[in-house]
Structure formats: C-alpha cells, structure tokens
C-alpha positions as a Python dict, from the first residue, in 0.01 Angstrom:
ca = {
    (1, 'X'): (0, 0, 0),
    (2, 'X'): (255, -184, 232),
    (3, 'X'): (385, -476, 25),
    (4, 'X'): (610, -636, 283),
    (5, 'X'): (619, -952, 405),
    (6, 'X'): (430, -968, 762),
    (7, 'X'): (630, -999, 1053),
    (8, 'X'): (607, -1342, 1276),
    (9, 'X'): (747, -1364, 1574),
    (10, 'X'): (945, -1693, 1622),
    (11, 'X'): (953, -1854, 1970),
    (12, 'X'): (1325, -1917, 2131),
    (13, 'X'): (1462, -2283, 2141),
    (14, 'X'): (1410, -2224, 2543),
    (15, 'X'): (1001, -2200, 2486),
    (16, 'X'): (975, -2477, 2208),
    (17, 'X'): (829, -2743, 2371),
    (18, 'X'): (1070, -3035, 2210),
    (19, 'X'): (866, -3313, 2081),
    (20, 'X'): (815, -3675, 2308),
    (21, 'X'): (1015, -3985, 2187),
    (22, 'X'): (974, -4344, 2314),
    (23, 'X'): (1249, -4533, 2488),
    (24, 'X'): (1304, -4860, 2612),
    (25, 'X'): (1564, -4858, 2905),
    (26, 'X'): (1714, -5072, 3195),
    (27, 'X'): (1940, -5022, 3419),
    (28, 'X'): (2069, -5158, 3751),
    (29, 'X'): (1975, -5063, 4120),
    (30, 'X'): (1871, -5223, 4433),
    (31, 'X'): (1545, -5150, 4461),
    (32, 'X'): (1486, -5128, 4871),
    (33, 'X'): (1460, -4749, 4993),
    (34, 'X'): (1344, -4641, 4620),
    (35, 'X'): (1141, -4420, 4575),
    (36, 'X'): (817, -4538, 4318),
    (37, 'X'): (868, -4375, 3990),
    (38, 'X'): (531, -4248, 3795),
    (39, 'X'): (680, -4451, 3476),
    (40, 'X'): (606, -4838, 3489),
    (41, 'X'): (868, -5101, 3566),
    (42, 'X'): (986, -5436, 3521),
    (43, 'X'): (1223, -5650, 3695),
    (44, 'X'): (1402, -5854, 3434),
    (45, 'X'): (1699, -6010, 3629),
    (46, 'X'): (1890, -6007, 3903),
    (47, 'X'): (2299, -6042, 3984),
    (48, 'X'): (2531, -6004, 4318),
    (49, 'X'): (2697, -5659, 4251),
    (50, 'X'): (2951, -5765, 4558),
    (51, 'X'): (2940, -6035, 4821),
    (52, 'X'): (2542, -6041, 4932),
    (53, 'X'): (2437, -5751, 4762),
    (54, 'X'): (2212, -5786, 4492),
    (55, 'X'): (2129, -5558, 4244),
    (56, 'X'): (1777, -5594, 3993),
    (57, 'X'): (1764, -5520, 3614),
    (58, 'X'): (1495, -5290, 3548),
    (59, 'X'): (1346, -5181, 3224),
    (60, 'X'): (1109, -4952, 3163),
    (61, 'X'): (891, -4791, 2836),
    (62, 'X'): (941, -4365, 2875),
    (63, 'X'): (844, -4112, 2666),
    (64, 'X'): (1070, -3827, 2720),
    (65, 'X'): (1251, -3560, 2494),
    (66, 'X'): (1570, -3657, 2548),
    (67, 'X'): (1782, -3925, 2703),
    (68, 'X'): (1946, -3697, 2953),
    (69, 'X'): (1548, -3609, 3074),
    (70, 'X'): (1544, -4006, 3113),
    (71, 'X'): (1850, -4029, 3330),
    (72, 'X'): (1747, -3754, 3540),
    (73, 'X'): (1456, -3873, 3630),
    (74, 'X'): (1562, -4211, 3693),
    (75, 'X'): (1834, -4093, 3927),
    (76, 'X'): (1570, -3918, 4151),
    (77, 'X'): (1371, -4247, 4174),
    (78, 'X'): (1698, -4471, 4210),
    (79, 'X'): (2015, -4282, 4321),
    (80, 'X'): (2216, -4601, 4328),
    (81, 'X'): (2126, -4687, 3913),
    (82, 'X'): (2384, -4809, 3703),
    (83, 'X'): (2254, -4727, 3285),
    (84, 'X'): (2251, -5078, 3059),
    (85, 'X'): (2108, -4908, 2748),
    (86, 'X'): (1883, -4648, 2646),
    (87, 'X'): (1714, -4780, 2291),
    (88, 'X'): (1443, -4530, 2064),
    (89, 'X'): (1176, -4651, 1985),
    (90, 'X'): (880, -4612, 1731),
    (91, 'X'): (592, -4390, 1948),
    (92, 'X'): (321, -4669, 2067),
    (93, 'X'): (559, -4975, 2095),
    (94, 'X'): (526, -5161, 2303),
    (95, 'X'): (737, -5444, 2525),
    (96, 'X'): (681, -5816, 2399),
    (97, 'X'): (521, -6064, 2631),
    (98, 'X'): (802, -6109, 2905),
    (99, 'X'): (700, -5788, 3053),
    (100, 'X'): (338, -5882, 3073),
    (101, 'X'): (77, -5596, 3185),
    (102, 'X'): (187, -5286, 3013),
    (103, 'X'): (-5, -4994, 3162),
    (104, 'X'): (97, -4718, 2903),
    (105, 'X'): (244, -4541, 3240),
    (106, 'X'): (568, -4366, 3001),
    (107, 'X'): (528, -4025, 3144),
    (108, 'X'): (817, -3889, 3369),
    (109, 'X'): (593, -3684, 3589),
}
C-alpha cells in the first residue's frame, strides 16, 4: 500500500488570479478629447494648470488588484492625468453624499 502523501499540483503566481481590492482615487486631467472610462467618475474641482488651461479633479471608486492596474487604466482613458492619491478601501464602500449617484461601475474593463 502506497502511503505517500498525494501529489497537488500548485498553480504559478502568473495563473493566480490575484484577488480585487477597492480604491478611492483622483487625479487631475482635462477632460476634453477623453476617452469614457467603464469605471464611474466624479468631478470634484477644478484649478488653472497654466494661463487658461484648466484642469478637473476626478475621483473615482475601482476595484482592481493593484494600484499599478489602476494607473494603467486610467492613463488609457486620460493620457494627460496627473495622480492626487490612490486610498484602499474596505470592499463595498462607498463615496459619501458629495458624489451623489453611485452606480457600483468599479470594474476596469
């Protein structure tokens, strides 16, 4: 009788699908020529980058893996972005009532 232990396979870090965390982010861009991102947005303020050119604060809930995923993503919706923060967050919070009308649209994709 074969006594030893069975053999599992274990997956590489590459095929681990890393678990989802939630983030509340903003950054800066101007927002004319961008392209509409699948997460939801809010415009929370505004300030003149140089002489007539203004640039909007935008936050945003995402659910990513990592904050790298985050910036990538918002880059390809808003080339110009300048980061403000990037702040975890328990999964299911949500923004208070200045960003009214929360969708639950966190996905990246």
């Amino acid at each position: 009788m074969d006594k030893s232990k069975p053999k599992t396979q274990k997956l590489s870090q590459e095929t681990q699908p890393e678990e989802l965390k939630r983030y509340w982010v903003s950054w800066w861009s101007r927002t004319e020529g961008r392209k509409v991102p699948p997460f939801q947005t809010w415009i929370s303020g505004e300030r003149e980058k140089s002489e007539g050119v203004y640039e909007q604060s935008l936050c945003a809930v995402i659910d990513a893996e990592s904050e790298a995923e985050i910036w990538k993503a918002v880059k390809k919706h808003f080339p110009d972005y300048e980061q403000r923060f990037c702040e975890s967050r328990e999964m299911g919070w949500r923004p208070g009532a200045r960003f009214p009308g929360f969708e639950d649209r966190t996905k990246l994709v």
